[in-house]
C-alpha positions as CSV (number, residue, x, y, z in Angstrom):
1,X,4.0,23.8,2.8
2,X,2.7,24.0,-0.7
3,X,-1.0,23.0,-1.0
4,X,-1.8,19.6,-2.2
5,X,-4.6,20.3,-5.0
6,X,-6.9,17.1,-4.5
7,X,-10.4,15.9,-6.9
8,X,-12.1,12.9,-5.5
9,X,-14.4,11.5,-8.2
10,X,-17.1,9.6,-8.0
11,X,-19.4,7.9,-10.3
12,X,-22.5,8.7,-8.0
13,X,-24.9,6.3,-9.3
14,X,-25.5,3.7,-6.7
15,X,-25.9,7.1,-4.3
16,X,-29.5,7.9,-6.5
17,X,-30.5,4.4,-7.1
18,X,-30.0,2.2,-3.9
19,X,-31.6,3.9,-0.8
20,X,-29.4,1.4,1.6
21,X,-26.6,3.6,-0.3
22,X,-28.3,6.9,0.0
23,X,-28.8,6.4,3.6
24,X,-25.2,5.7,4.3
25,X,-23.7,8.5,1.9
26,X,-26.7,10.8,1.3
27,X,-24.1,13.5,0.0
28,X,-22.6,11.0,-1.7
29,X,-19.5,8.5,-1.3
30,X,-17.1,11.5,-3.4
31,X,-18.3,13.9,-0.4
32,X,-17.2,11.5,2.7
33,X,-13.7,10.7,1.0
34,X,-12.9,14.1,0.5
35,X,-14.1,15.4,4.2
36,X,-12.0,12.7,5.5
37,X,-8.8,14.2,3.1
38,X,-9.7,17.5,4.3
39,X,-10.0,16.4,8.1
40,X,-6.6,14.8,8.2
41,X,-4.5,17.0,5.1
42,X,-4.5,20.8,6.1
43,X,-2.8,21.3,3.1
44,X,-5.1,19.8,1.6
45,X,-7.0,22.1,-1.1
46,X,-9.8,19.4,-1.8
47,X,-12.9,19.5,-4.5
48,X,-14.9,16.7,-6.1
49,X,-16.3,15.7,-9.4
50,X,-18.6,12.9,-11.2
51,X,-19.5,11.3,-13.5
52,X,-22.8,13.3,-14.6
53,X,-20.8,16.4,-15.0
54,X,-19.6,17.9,-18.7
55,X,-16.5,16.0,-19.3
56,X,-16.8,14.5,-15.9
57,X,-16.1,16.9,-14.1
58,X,-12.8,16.6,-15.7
59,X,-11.8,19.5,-18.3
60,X,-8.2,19.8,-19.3
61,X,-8.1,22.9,-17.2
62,X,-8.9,21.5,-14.1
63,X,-6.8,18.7,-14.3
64,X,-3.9,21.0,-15.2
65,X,-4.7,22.2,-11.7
66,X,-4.7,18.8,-10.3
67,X,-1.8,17.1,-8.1
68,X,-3.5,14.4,-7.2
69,X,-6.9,12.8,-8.3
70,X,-8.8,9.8,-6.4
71,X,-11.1,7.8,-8.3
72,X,-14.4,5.7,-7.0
73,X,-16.5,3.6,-9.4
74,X,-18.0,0.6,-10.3
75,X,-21.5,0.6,-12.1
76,X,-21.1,2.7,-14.9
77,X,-16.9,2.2,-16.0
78,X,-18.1,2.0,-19.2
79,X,-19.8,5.5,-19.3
80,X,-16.5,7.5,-18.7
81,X,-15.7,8.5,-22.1
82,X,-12.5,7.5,-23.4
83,X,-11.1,11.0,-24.3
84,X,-11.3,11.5,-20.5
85,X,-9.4,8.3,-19.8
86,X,-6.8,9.9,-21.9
87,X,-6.6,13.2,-20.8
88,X,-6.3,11.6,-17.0
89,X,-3.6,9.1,-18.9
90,X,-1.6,12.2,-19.9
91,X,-1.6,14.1,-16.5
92,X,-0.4,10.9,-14.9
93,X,2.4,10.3,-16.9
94,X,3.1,14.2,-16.5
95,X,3.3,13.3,-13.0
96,X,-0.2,13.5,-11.1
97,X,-0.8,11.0,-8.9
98,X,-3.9,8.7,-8.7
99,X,-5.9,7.1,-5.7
100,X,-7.9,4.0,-7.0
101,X,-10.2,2.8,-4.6
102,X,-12.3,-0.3,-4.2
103,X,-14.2,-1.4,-7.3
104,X,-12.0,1.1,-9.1
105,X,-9.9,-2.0,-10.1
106,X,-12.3,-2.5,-13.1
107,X,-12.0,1.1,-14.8
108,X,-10.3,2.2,-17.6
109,X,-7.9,4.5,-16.4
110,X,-6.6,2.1,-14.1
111,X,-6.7,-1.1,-16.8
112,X,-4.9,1.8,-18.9
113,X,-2.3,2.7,-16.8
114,X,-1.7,-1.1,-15.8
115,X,-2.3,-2.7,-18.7
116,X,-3.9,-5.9,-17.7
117,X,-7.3,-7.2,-16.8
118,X,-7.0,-6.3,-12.9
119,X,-9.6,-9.1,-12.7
120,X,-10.2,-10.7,-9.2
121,X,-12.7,-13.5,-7.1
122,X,-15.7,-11.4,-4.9
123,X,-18.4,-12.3,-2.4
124,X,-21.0,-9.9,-1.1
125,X,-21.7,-11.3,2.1
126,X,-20.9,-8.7,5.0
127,X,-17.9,-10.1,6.0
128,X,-14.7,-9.3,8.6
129,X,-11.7,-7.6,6.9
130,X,-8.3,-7.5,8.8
131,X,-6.0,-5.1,7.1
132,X,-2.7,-6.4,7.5
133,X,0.3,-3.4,7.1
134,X,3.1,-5.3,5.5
135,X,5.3,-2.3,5.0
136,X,5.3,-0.3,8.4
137,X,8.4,2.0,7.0
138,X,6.1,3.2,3.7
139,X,4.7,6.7,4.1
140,X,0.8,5.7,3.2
141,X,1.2,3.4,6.7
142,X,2.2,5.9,9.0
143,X,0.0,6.4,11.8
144,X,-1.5,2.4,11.7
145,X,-1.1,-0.1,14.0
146,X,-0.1,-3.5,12.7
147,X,-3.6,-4.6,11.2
148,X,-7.1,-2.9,11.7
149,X,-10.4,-4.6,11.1
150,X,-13.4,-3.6,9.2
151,X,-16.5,-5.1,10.5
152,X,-18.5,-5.7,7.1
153,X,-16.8,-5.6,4.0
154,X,-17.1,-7.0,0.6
155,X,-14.2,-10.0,-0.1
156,X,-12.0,-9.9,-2.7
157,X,-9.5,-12.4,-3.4
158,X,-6.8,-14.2,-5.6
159,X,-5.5,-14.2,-8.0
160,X,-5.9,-10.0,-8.7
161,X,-4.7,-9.9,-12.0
162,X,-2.0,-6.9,-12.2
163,X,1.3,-6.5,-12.5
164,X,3.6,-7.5,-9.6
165,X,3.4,-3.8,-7.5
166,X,6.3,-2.0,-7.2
167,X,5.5,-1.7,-3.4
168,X,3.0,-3.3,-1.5
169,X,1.6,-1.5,1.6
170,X,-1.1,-3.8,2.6
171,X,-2.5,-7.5,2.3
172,X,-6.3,-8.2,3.6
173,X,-7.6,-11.5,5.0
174,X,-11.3,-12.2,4.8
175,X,-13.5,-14.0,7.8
176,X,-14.4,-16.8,5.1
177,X,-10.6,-17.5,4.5
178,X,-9.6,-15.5,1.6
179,X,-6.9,-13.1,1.6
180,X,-5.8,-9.9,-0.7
181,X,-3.6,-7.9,-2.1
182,X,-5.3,-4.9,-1.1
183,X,-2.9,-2.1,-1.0
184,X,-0.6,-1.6,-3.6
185,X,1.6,1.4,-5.6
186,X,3.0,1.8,-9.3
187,X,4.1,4.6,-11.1
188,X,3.9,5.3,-14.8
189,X,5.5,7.7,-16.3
190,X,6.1,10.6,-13.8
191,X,3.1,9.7,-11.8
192,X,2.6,7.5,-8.7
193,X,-0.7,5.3,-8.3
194,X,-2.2,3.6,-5.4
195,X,-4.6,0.7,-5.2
196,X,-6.8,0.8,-2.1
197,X,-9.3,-2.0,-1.8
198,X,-11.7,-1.2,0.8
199,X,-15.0,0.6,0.0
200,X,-17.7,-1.2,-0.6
201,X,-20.9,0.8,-1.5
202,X,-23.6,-0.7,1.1
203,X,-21.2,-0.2,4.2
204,X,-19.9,2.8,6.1
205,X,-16.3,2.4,4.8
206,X,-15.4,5.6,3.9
207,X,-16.4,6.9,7.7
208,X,-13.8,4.7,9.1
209,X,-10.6,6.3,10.7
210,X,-7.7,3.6,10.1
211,X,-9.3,3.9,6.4
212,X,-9.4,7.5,6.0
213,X,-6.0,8.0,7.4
214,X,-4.8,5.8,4.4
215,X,-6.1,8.2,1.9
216,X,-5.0,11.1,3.3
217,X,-1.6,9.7,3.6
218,X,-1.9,8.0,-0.1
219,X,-2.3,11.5,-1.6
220,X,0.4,12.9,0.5
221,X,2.6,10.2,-0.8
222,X,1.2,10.4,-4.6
223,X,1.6,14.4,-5.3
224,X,4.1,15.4,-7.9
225,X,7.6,15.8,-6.8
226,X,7.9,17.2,-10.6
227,X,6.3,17.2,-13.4
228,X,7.4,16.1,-16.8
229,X,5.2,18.2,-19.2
230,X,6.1,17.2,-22.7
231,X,6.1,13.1,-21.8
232,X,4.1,12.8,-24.9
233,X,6.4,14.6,-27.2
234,X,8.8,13.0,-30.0
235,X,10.9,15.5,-30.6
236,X,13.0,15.7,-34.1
237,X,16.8,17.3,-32.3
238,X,18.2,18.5,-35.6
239,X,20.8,20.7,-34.2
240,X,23.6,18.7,-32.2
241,X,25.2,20.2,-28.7
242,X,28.1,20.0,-30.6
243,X,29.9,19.2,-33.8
244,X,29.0,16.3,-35.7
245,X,31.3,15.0,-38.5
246,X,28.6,13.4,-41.3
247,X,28.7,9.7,-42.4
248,X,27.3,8.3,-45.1
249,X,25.3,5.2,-44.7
C-alpha cells in the first residue's frame, strides 16, 4: 500500500504557557496526535509542524509532499499568516485532505474552506462527553462501538454555525444537557475535510483510544484518491477539438 504522507500541526502555545498543559503534553499536543496516527496507520509516513516555524512549518515544498494535513489550534488563529492559509487552500482544492480538530473550528483555513462563521456555544467545566456514531457504515467509524465516553471534556453546543455536512459521522451529548455536531465531512474542490470536536487542551484527550482511532481512520479516509493540479487555472482553449464554423455576433 502506498504510504499515506501525514503533518499534524500544532499551534504549541498553550504547551509553553500553561504548566496544567505542559504536564499533560510536555512534547506537545502535535506529538501525541501524530504517535497515535503512527500507532494505528503503518502506512502511515507521519511528521509535524507549528506554528513558530518559518512559514509554519508549512513551505510549498512540503505541502506538495503532503496527502493529508491535521490542524490543532486555538490561541493564536490570528498569527498564521494568510499566505499560508492560501497555499493550504490550494493543496486542498488540489486534493489533500484536512483533519480539523477541536478548537480548530475558529481558524482560517477552515472558515476559508467553509465559508461561514463556524461559531458555536462553550463551557469549560470538566464535563462527560458521550460520542454518539450516527453513521456505523462510514469508514472514519470503523472499529467503534455505538457511543464512547470521555470523562472530562470541554462542551460545545448549538447552533455550530456551518454549512449543513455532506456526511455526518458523529453527534456528542454533554453531562449538562447540550448536544453537538461533533463529527462531520465536506469536500472542496478535490479535497476531503473532517471536523473532529474532541480535544480540549487541559485534558488527556489526545491519549484516548476510541479518539485516536478516529484520526487515524479520518486520514485514511481523507487522502487523495487524485489530485487535480491546475484547479486554479483559467485556461484560454483557443484551438477547438474540432472544426468550428465562425459566427458573427
Amino acid at each position: 500500500m502506498k504510504p499515506i504522507r501525514v503533518v499534524v500541526w500544532g499551534e504549541n502555545v498553550h504547551e509553553h504557557k500553561m504548566p496544567a498543559v505542559a504536564e499533560i503534553y510536555p512534547n506537545g499536543m502535535h506529538t501525541v496526535i501524530g504517535e497515535g496516527i503512527s500507532e494505528l496507520l503503518a502506512h502511515a509516513e507521519v511528521s509535524t509542524a507549528t506554528l513558530q516555524e518559518p512559514d509554519h512549518g508549512l513551505s510549498k515544498e512540503r505541502l506538495a509532499e503532503t496527502d493529508v494535513l491535521v490542524w490543532w489550534g486555538h490561541c493564536a488563529h490570528g498569527d498564521v499568516e494568510d499566505r499560508i492559509v492560501d497555499r493550504v487552500q490550494q493543496r486542498v482544492l488540489q486534493g489533500m485532505g484536512l483533519i480539523v480538530l477541536h478548537s480548530g473550528h475558529f481558524a482560517k483555513i477552515f472558515k476559508r474552506l467553509l465559508g461561514t462563521s463556524c461559531s458555536l456555544t462553550w463551557r469549560e467545566i470538566g464535563e462527560r462527553e458521550r460520542i454518539w456514531v450516527c453513521n456505523p457504515g462510514h469508514p472514519i467509524a470503523q472499529g467503534l462501538e455505538r457511543h464512547f465516553e470521555l470523562a472530562q471534556e470541554e462542551m460545545y453546543g448549538e447552533p455550530f454555525a456551518i454549512p449543513t455536512p455532506d456526511e455526518q459521522v458523529f453527534i456528542s451529548w454533554f453531562e449538562g444537557g447540550e448536544v453537538f455536531r461533533s463529527g462531520c465531512c465536506w469536500q472542496r474542490g478535490n479535497g476531503k475535510i473532517f471536523y473532529f470536536r474532541p480535544g480540549h487542551e487541559t485534558y488527556p484527550t489526545y491519549f484516548d483510544k476510541n479518539v485516536r482511532r478516529v484520526i487515524a481512520n479520518a486520514v485514511d479516509w481523507a487522502r487523495p484518491q487524485g489530485e487535480w493540479t491546475d484547479v486554479a487555472d483559467c485556461e484560454n482553449v483557443r484551438e477547438p477539438l474540432e472544426d468550428v464554423t465562425p459566427t458573427d455576433i
